[in-house]
N, C-alpha and C positions, 0 to 999 in steps of 0.2 A: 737769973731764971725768968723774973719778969720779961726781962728783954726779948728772951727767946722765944717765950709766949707770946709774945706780939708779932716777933717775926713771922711764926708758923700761922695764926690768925689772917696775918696781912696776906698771908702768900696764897692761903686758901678764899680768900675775898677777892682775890686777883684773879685768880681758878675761875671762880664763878663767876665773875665781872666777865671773863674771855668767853667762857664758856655760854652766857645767855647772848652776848655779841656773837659770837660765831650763829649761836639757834634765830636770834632777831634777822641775819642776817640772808641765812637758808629760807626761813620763812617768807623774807620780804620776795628773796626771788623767786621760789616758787607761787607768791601771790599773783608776782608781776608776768607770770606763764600762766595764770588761770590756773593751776593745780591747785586749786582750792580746799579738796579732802585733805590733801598732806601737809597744806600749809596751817590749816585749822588748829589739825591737832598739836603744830608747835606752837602758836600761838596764846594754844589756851594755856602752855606750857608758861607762859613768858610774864613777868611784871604787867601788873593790868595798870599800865598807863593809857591815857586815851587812844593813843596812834594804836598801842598793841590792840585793845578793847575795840577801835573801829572797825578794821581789817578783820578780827574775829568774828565781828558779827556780819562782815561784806561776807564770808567765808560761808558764812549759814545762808546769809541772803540770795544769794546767786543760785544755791540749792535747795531753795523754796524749804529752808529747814527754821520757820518765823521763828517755835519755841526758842529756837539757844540764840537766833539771832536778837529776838527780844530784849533777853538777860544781857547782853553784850553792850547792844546800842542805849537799853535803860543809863546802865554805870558809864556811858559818855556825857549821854545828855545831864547823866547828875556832878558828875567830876568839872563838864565844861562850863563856861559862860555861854551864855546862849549866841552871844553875838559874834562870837569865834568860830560856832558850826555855821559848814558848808550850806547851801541849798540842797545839791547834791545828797547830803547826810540827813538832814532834815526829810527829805522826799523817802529814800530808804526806810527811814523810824516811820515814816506816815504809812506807807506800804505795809511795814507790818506789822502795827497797830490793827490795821486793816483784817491782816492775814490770819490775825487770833481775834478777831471779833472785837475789840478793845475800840469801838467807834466810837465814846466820847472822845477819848485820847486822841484818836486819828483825826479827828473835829479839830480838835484843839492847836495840832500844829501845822494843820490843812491853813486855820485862819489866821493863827499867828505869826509864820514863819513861811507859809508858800503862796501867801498871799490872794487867797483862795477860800473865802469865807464858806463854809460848808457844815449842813443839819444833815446826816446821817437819817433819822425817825423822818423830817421832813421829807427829803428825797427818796425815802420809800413808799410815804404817803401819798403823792405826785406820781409814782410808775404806777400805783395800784390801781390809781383812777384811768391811767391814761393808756397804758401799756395792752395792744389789740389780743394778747394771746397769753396761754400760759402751756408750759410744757412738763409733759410726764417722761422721766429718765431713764433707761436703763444701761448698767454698765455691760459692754460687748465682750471687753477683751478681759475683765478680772482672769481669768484662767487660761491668758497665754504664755505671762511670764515677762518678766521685765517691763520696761515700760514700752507705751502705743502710741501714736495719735494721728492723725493729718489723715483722713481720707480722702481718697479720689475713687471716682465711681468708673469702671470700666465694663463694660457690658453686662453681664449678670454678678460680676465680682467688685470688691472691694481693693484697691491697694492702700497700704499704709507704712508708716514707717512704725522699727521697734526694737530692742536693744533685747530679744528673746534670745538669740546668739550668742551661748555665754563663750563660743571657741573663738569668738572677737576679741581684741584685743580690748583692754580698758582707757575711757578718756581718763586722761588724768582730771580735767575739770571736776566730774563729779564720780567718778570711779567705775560706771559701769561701762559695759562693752558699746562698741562703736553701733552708730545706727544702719540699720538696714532695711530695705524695701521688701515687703511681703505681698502677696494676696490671696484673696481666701475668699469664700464663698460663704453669703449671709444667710442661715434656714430659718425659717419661721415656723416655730411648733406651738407646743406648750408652751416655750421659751424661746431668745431668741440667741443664736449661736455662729459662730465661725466656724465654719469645716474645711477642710485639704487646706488648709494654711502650707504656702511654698514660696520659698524666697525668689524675688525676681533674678535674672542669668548673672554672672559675674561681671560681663561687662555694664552692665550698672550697678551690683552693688560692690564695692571695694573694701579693701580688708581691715585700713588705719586712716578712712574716712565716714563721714556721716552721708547718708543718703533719704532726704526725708519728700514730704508733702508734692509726692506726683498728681499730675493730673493728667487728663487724655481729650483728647480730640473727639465728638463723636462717633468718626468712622475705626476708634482704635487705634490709627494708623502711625499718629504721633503721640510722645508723650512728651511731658515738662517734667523737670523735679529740680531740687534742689541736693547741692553734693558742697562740703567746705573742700577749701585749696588746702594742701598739704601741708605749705608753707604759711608762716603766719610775718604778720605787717608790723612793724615797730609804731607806735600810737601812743604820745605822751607815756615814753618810757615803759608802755604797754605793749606786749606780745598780741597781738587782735589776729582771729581767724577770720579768714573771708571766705563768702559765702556767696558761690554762684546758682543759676539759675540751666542748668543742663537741656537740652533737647535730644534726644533719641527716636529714629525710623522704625516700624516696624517692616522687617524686609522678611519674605521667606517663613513667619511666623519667629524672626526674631531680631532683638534690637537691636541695630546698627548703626552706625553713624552719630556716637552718641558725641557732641561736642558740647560746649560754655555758648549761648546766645550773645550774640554781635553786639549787646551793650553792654555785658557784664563786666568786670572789672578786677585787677588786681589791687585796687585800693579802695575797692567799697566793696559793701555786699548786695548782690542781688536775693532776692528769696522769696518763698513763699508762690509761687504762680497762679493765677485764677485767668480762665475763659468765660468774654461774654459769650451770649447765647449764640450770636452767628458766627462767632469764633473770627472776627475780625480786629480786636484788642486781647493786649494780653494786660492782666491787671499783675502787680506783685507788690512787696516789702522792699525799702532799700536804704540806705544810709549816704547815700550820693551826696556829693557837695551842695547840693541846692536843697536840700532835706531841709524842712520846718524844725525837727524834732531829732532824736536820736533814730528811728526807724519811720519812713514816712510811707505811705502808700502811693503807686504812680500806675501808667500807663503806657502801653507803647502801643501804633498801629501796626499790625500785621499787614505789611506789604509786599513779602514773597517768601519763599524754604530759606529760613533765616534772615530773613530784611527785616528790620522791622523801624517805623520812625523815632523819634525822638523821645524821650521820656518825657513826658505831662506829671506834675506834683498834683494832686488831685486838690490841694488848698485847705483852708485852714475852719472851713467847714467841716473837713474830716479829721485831720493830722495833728498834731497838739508838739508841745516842745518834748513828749516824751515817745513811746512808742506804740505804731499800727503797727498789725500783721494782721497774714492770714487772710487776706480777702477772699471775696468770692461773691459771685454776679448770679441772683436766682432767672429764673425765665420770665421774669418783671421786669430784670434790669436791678432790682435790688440789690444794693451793696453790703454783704454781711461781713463785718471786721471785730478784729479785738484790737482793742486800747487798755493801757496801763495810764491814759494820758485824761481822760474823761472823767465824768463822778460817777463812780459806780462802788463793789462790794468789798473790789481788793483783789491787787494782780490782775491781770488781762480781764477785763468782761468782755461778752460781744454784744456789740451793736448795731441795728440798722439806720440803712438811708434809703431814700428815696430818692430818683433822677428828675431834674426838672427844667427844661430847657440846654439839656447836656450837662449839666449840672447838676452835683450832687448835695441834697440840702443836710441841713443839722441832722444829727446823726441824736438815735432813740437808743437808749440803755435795756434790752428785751425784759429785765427785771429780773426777780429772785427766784422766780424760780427754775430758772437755767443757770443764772451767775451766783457764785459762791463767791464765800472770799479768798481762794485760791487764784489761781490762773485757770480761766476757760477761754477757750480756743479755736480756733478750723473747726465752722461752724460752716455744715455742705447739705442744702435742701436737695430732697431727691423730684423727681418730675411733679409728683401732688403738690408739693409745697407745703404738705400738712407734717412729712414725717424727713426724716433724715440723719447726721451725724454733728455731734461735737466734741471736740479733747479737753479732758481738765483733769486736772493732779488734784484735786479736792480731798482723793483717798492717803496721797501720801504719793503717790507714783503717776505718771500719767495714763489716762486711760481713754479708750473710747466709747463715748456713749452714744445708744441709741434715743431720738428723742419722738413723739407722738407732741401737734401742736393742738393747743385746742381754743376756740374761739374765747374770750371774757365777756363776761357781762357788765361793757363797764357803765360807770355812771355816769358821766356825762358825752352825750356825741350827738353828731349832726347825718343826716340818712336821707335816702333821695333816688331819684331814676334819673334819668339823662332822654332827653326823646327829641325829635326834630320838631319843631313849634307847628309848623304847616301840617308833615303829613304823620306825628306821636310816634314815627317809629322810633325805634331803641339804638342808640346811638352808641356801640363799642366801640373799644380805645378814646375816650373821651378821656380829658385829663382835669380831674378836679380838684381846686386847689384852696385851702383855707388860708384867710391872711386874718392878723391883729388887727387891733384897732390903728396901727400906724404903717397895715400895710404889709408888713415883715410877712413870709411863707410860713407857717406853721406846721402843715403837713399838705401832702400829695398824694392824690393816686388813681391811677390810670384805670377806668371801668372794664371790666368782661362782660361778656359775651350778652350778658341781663340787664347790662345799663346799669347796677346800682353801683350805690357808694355809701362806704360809710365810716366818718373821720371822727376822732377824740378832741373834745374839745375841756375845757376848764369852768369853773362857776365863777358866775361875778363878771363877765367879761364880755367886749362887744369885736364880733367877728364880722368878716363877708366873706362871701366862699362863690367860685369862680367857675363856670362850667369852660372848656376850648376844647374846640374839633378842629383842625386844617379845614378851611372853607368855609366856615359858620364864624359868625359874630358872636363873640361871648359874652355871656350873660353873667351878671352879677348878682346878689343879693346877699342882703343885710341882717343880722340875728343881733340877740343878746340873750346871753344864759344869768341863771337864777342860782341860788345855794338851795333848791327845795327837793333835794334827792336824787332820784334816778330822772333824768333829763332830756328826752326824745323828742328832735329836731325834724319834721319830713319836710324836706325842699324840692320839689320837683323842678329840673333844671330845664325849662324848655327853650333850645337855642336854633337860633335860625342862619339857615344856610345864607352867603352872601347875593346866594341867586337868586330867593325867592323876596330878599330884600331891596335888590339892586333892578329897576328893568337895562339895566347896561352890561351886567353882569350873564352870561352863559355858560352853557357847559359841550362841547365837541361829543363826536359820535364816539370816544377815547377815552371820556369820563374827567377830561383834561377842561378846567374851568380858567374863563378868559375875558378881560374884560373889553366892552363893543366903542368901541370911541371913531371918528372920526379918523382918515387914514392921516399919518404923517410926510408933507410932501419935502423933499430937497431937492436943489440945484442940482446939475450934474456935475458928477463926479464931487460931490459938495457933503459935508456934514453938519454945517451949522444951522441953528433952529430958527428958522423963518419965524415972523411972527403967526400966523397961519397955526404951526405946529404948535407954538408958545399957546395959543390957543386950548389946543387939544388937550396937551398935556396938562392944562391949568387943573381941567377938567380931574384928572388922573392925580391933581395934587390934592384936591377935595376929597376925593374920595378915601387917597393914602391919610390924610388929617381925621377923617370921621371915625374909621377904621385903625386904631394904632399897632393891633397888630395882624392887621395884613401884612406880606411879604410877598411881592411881585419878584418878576423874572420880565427885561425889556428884550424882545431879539424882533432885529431887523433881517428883511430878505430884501433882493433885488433882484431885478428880470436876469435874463441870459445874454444883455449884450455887450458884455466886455468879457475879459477872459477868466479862468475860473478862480484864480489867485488876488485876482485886484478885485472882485465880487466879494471874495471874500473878508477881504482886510477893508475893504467901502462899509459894508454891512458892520462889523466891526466897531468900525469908529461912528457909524450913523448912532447903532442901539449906547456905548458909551456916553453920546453927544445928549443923547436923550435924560439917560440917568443922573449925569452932569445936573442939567438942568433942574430936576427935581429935588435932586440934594441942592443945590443955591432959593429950591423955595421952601429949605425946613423938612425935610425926609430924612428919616437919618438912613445913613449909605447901609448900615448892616441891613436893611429890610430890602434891598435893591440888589437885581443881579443882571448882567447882560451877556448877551451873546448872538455875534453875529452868524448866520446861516449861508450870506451869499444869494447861488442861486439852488440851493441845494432843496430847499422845501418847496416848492412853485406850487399855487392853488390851481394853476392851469397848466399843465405839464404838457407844455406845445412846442417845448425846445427854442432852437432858433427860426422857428416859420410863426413867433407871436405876433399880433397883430400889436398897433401900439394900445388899444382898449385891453390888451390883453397882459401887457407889457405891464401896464400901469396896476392892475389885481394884484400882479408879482409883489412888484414895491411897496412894501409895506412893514409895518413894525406893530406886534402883536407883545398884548399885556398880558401872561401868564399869571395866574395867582397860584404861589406854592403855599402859602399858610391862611 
């Protein structure tokens, strides 16, 4: 009888040995499909061993669900040795430590384990002083219905994407309907509100794909968005969707010609699109081979209906080993992004940059009271620059909010006007720049139309701060701040043009500044620098050394008596021969540019009946100054 009872024991121990193998198993593949609602729930079903208890809590993670992820990833971190967890897993538990407010703890594994020493209380104490604005919120879409986000701004409407479609199919990922393009029409009353909400035509939006974060062209004409491939990539035994970047015509009042832009890809993703202001770059999200991070930020030039150059990583100024999105270019030039990858609240914050020499600088955390510790997001200033749109799941779902900015009072910063030294007028687009005491950028920015400026600076600290204009000599000067309160800097920047510095220096009836030297002679049909010229140009090396950043332009002309082809390739090699030489006396070549004219520019347009006095005017090589 005992026997028996063991047999029937063992056989039902075998039952359920099969039985959680077969559910371990289900589960595991639909993790490895991103069906992550389905797989959850077997999970929570299964032996809370570590591997079950991690994939559980990824299960929550992935669906911004931090409570139950928490409880999951806790009982790892207490079951494991610490030195057995991933980075990977580590980074996840720091996320949502984040994501429920739990910022000692997030401190904790931020320093110990991601190698990334970080004060929470500190670093908010640091945005309060420094940070230029704060913002007041209001949620747009609570009463649309499922989730929202990604605005683009198309003439008096709004487009966004939004899973309000319950007659959509369901992602398995997170269980609701697929995304769709909308627009709707924003009213400002009492309130502010969405009205005639209508889904964009079906040739953009699709039925068992996502369609999100359109943008348009000024004229309407084109749009961008983002759509995933049908099919998904094999990825370290991972099912990965990809995620192009779409273009669409507007023909006839509708969209056509909707295809995948010429660098997208079926083994990355493209996503996210933003337009600079002259709609010459396209800015986006990508995961490309040459990616920093998991999701980097790039660029490509717009160079015709569907051309476009090469992709640009925008560098490590912005991009971090984790992930950008979401860009977008104000009419500054400002780059407004979200990171997961920066110090900030938790889950995506955004952030700004500033452009500096084409170049975009360290990247400012806007502060708390736009970033939560959820995911905020597609963050799109409307023409004020004062008011605009951001996405963030804060509530539980995503949503859009309207934002109002408003100026801080902060406590320590540096103020000023920009004027021309000689004749005080007010100097717009002036770029002025704050550096440390070792030099480094600390912030930027470009004057309006009133000359001023006004940049955040720190206590305790010794700065210079930099006025440049193209064609004026820049002016420096030197501060040091105190720890004695509220701290007001007035620097009046007064910089002088290089003309009214230089008598060598003028300016054409064109507004085109130039510098007066001495003509340069050569041998015929000859390029090389006589000493005569070696002369001249000494002259032009002095000047490029006083001046460091000047940035000339060298172009040579020649009369009209050869023919028009070999004039041209002479002049060519003359203005080259010239740059040559200056780069062999310490110029460096990026401040240098040439080009030959030929006979194309003549100061005495006499053809071929020149005299030689006349001939001789022609042959000449002129200093343009571009910066």
């Amino acid at each position: 009888m005992k026997t028996y009872k063991l047999h029937i024991f063992l056989i039902f121990l075998t039952i359920g040995a099969v039985s959680f193998s077969q559910s371990k198993s289900k589960a595991d593949a639909l993790f490895e499909n991103r069906a992550y609602v389905d797989a959850a729930e077997i999970f929570a079903s299964l032996p809370k061993t570590a591997s079950n208890l991690e994939k559980l809590g990824d299960c929550y993670y992935y669906n911004t669900e931090f409570d139950k992820a928490y409880k999951a990833y806790k009982q790892v971190y207490g079951l494991k040795d610490s030195n057995n967890l991933t980075e990977d897993f580590y980074f996840k538990y720091f996320e949502v430590l984040k994501g429920i407010k739990k910022y000692d703890e997030a401190d904790e594994i931020s320093t110990n384990y991601l190698n990334d020493p970080f004060d929470t209380k500190s670093f908010k104490s640091l945005l309060d002083r420094i940070i230029p604005y704060k913002y007041e919120l209001f949620n747009l879409t609570s009463d649309v219905g499922g989730s929202s986000f990604g605005v683009g701004l198309k003439d008096d409407k709004i487009v966004f994407a939004s899973t309000k479609n319950i007659k959509n199919p369901n992602y398995k990922w997170n269980g609701k309907p697929y995304l769709d393009l909308y627009e709707a029409k924003v009213t400002i009353g009492d309130t502010i509100s969405l009205d005639s909400i209508q889904p964009l035509s079906k040739k953009i939006n699709t039925a068992k794909q996502h369609e999100s974060n359109a943008i348009f062209t000024k004229d309407g004409k084109t749009m961008y968005f983002s759509r995933n491939h049908k099919k998904r990539i094999d990825l370290d035994s991972t099912k990965i969707a990809v995620v192009s970047i779409f273009k669409a015509e507007l023909i006839d009042n509708e969209w056509q010609n909707v295809e995948a832009v010429s660098f997208s890809s079926n083994e990355y993703s493209t996503m996210h699109p933003a337009l600079n202001n002259d709609e010459t770059r396209l800015y986006f999200s990508s995961d490309m081979p040459n990616s920093v991070g998991s999701f980097d930020i790039f660029y490509v030039d717009i160079l015709g209906p569907n051309s476009f150059g090469e992709p640009i990583n925008l560098g490590d100024s912005i991009n971090t080993v984790r992930r950008e999105q979401f860009p977008f270019i104000a009419q500054d030039s400002t780059l407004y992004f979200a990171s997961n990858g920066k110090h900030g609240f938790g889950g995506l914050d955004l952030f700004s940059s500033s452009m500096s020499n084409s170049k975009y600088l360290d990247a400012l955390n806007l502060g708390e009271s736009i970033n939560s510790e959820k995911d905020d997001f597609a963050f799109v200033v409307v023409d004020s620059l004062n008011t605009g749109f951001l996405s963030s799941n804060r509530s539980g779902l995503d949503n859009i909010y309207t934002f109002k900015r408003i100026d801080t009072e902060r406590k320590y910063f540096i103020e000023g006007l920009v004027t021309d030294k000689v004749t005080g007028e007010i100097l717009p687009n002036t770029t002025v720049t704050l550096f440390d005491k070792d030099g480094n950028i600390i912030a930027e920015q470009i004057v309006g139309i009133d000359g001023k400026y006004k940049l955040s600076t720190l206590p305790n600290q010794h700065y210079s701060i930099e006025g440049f204009q193209p064609k004026y000599i820049p002016q420096l000067e030197y501060f040091d701040t105190n720890d004695k309160g509220n701290i007001e800097f007035n620097i009046e920047l007064e910089i002088e043009s290089y003309k009214d510095a230089e008598e060598i220096v003028t300016d054409d009836d064109y507004g085109n500044t130039f510098i007066q030297l001495e003509n340069i002679y050569f041998d015929f049909a000859k390029w090389d620098i006589k000493p005569q010229a070696a002369n001249t140009l000494d002259v032009l090396v002095a000047l490029l050394l006083k001046y460091p950043r000047m940035e000339i332009q060298l172009g040579a002309h020649t009369d009209s008596r050869a023919s028009y082809d070999f004039n041209l390739e002479l002049s060519d090699k003359r203005a080259k021969s010239a740059l040559e030489y200056l780069v062999q006396n310490g110029i460096a070549r990026e401040r240098l540019s040439s080009i030959g004219y030929g006979e194309t520019q003549p100061l005495v347009p006499c053809g071929d009946d020149c005299t030689e006095t006349e001939h001789s005017i022609n042959r000449r090589v002129e200093f343009l100054i571009l910066k």
